[in-house]
N, C-alpha and C positions, 0 to 999 in steps of 0.2 A: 588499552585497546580502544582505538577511535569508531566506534561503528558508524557512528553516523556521517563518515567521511569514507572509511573502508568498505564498508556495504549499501554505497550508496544504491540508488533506484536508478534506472533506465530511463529517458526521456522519452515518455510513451505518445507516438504520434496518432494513438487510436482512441486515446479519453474523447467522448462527449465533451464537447465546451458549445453548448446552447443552454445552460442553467443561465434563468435569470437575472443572477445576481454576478455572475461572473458575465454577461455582455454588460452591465452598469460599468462595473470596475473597470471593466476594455477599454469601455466609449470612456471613461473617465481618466485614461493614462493616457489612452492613443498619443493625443497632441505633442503631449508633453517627454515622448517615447519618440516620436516619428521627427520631432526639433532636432533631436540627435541622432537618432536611426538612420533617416532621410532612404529610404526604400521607396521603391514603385509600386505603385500600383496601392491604391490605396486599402481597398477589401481583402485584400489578401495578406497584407499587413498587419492588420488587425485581427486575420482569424490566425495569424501565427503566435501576436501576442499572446489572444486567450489561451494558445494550447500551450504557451511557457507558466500563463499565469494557474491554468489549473491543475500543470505538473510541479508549480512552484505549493501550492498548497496542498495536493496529494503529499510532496515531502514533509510539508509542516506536519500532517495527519500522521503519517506513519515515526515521524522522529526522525530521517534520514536526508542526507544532499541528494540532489538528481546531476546524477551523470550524463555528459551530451557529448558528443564529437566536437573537435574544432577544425575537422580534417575534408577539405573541401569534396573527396573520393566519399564520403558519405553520402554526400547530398546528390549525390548524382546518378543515381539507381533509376532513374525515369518514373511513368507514371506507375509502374507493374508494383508499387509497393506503399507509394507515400502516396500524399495532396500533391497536386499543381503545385501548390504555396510553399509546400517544404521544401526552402533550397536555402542556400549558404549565405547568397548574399542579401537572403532577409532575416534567415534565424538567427545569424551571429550576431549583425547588425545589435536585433532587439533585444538581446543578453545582456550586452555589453553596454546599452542605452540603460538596462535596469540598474544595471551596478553602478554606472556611471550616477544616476540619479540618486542611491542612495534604497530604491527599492528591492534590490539583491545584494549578494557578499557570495564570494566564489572562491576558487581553487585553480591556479593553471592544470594541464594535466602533466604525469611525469615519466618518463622513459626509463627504465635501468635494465638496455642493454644485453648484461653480463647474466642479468636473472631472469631472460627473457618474457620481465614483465612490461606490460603498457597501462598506465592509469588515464582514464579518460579524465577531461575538466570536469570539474565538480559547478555547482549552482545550489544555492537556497535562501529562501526568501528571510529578508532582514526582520527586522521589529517594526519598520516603517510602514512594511507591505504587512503584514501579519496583523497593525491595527486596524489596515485598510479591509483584510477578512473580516474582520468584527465588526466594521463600518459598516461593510454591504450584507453583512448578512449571511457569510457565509455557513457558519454554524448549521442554517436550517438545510445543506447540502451534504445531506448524511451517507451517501454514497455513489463512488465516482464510476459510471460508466463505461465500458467500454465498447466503440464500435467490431465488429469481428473482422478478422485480418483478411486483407484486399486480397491477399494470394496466398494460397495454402501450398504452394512450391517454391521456397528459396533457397536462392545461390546466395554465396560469400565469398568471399576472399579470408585466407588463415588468419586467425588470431595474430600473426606477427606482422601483417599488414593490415591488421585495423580491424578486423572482422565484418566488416561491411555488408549490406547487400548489395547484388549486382544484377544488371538484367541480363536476360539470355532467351536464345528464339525456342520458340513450344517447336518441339516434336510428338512423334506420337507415342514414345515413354515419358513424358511429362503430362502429357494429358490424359494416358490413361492413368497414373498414379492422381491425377488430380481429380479424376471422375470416382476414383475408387475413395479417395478420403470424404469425397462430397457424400458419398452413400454413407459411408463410415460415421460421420457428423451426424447426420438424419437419424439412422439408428439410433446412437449414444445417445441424440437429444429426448428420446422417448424415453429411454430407462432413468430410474429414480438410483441414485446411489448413497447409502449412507457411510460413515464410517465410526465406531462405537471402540472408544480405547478405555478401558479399564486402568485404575488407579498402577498397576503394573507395569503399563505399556512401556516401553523407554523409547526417548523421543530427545531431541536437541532443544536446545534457544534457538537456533536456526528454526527449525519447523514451525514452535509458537511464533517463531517473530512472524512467519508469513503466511501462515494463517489468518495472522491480523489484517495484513495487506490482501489476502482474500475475502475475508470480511468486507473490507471499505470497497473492491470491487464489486459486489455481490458473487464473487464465483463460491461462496460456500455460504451456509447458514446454520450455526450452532444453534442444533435442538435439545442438547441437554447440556448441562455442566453445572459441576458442582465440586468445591471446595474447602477448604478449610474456615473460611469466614462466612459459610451459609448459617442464616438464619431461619426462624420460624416467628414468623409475626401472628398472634393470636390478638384478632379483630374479630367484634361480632359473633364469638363464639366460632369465628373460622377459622381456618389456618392459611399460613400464605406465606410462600418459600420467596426469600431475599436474601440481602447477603450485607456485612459490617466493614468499610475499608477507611482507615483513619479515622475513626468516629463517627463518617456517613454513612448512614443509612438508604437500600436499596429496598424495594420490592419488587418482583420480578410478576410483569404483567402475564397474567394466564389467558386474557381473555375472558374473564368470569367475574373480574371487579365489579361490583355494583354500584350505584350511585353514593350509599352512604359508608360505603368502604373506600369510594375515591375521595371524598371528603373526610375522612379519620386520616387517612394518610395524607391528603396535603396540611390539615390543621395541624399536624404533626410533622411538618415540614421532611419527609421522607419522600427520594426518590423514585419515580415510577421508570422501569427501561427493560431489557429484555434480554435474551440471552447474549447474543451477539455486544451489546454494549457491556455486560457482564464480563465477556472473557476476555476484551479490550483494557477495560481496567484494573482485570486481576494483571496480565503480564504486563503492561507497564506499572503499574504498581512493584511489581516483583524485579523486573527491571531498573526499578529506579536506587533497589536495594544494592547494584553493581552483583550480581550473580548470587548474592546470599538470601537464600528465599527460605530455608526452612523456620528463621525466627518469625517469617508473616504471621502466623496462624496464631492470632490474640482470640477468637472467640472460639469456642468450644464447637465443632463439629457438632450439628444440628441442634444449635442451640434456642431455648424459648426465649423468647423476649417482650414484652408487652413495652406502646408505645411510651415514647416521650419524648419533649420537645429538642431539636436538635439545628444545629445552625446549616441550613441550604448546600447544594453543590454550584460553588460561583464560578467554577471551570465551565467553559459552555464549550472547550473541543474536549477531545483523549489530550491526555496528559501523555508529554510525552521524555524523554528522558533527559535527563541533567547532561548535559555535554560541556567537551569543552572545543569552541568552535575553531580555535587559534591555532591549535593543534596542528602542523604538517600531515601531509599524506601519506600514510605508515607503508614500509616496503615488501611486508610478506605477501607474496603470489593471491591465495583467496581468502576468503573469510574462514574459510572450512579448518584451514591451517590452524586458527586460532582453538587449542584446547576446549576451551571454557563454553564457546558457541557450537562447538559442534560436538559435544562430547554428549552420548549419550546417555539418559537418566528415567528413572520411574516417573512418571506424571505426581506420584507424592511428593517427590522431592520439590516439584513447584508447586505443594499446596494443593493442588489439583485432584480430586477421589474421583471424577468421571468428567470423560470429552467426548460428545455426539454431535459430528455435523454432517449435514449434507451437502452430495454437492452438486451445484447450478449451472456449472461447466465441464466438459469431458471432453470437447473439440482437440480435435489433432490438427496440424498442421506438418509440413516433413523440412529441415533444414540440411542442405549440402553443404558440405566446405569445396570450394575449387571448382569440383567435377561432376556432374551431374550424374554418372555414372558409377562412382563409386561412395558407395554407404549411403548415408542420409538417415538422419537421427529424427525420432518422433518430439514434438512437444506441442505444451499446452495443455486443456483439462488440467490437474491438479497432480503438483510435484512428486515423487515418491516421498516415503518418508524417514526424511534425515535423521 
């Protein structure tokens, strides 16, 4: 099973690209992007790059390709949903310039017909572009953005035509549906919602994996968890909850480290990070097992440990999973299909004795297929659970 070609990521036209470090890398490709792009208009060129190059690295982040249309009925949705800048004949252009250059590696997409399935193009960044993250700095851009969607009423076209969006004229049942989810938002965004799974819960690798990909958006934030590699570090006559993955060592910041407690742990070369980073590195760690997770669990559930010297974390992203990139575009329908991903299990089964997060999004928005008048499905805020 290819995930990182099969579940690929969406080419999201709503990330933030004003991080610092990604307008460097912009100004730094443009030229050499636009030599063989050759697009108009110069400012708008460049803020389409950034929004490949930060959906190029969201992939890196989470382990997956980013999917894009090549299908010029994409791009033609007007202003009611994208940029001005988002159109065909600059975003393919500058794709096709990365690869061309050596700074991407891609996938055509693939039709089969018979199975009424459609694979969009795939995209993701090379080794080339991935040293150029570690050049500019990306590391210190620990989570990605997103602006809130231009219009909370979309039209599409079906799934066997591409699933697009399209534009369509407001009447007074779009508008009142659009005034009613604007209240709807407003609400949701007062209330605090947690969600507290017990080592019982049963849950998918689907759900963990996008969790994580909620993590790096900030729509959720793990306030507790805890697994089979938690530790107890006794400093100082204290105690202090971390956690043991390959022989490196965590401490999990409380807020309450003191001066000569953050000094025993750097002289002891142990990591300081938090929950959120925690539960990143347990599933791809578990992950990288290919599905086999119950032999994780080498330290003893809540075990003591007093310090000692131990070699650094020289990783400076998430670690993300062993692939093999060469691999064709595999032909079953969704990801869901696949037993192993969506089959569900106790949260012990991944090691896992407790998952608390909350969560920082609950926005709705309503999607139609075709007809504005029949159905229209809710999404956004945070998925059920798989």
């Amino acid at each position: 099973m290819d995930l990182f070609l099969l579940d690929a990521i969406p080419l999201d036209t709503d990330l933030v690209s004003e991080y610092p470090e990604l307008v460097k890398l912009g100004d730094h490709l443009f030229e050499e992007v636009e030599g063989i792009a050759k697009t108009a208009k110069k400012y708008r060129s460049k803020e389409a790059l950034k929004l490949i190059l930060i959906n190029l690295f969201k992939g890196y982040r989470r382990g997956r390709a980013i999917r894009y249309s090549r299908d010029k009925a994409f791009y033609a949705s007007g202003r009611r949903y994208h940029q001005i800048w988002f159109k065909y004949k600059r975003v393919i252009p500058i794709i096709d310039a990365l690869k061309e250059l050596g700074y991407a590696e891609g996938k055509d997409g693939l039709h089969f017909p018979d199975d009424d399935v459609l694979y969009q193009s795939r995209i993701w960044a090379s080794k080339k572009l991935i040293d150029l993250f570690h050049e500019f700095h990306f590391q210190t851009i620990t989570h990605l953005k997103e602006t809130p969607p231009r219009e909370l009423i979309e039209l599409r076209v079906s799934k066997e035509n591409g699933g697009h969006r399209i534009d369509y004229k407001d009447e007074h049942e779009t508008e009142t549906m659009r005034e009613n989810l604007i209240r709807y938002n407003k609400f949701i965004d007062e209330q605090e919602i947690e969600v507290r799974l017990p080592p019982d819960a049963e849950v998918s690798w689907h759900f963990l994996e996008s969790r994580k990909g909620n993590i790096l958006s900030q729509r959720i934030e793990i306030t507790r968890f805890n697994t089979d590699n938690d530790l107890i570090f006794m400093i100082d006559d204290g105690e202090y909850h971390g956690y043991d993955i390959d022989g490196i060592r965590f401490v999990i910041d409380n807020g309450k480290l003191t001066d000569s407690v953050n000094k025993y742990i750097s002289d002891n070369q142990i990591t300081i990070n938090n929950y959120n980073t925690y539960y990143t590195i347990h599933i791809n760690h578990i992950l990288r097992n290919t599905f086999q997770c119950n032999p994780i669990s080498k330290p003893k559930p809540n075990q003591t440990t007093h310090l000692t010297t131990t070699s650094p974390m020289t990783q400076s992203f998430c670690l993300i999973a062993e692939i093999n990139q060469s691999l064709p575009l595999p032909k079953p329908t969704t990801i869901e299909s696949h037993d192993e991903y969506s089959r569900k299990r106790p949260l012990a089964y991944y090691g896992i004795r407790r998952l608390d997060f909350k969560s920082n999004c609950q926005r709705l928005y309503r999607v139609f297929n075709e007809h504005l008048d029949q159905g229209g499905r809710f999404y956004g805020g945070l998925r059920r659970m798989e």
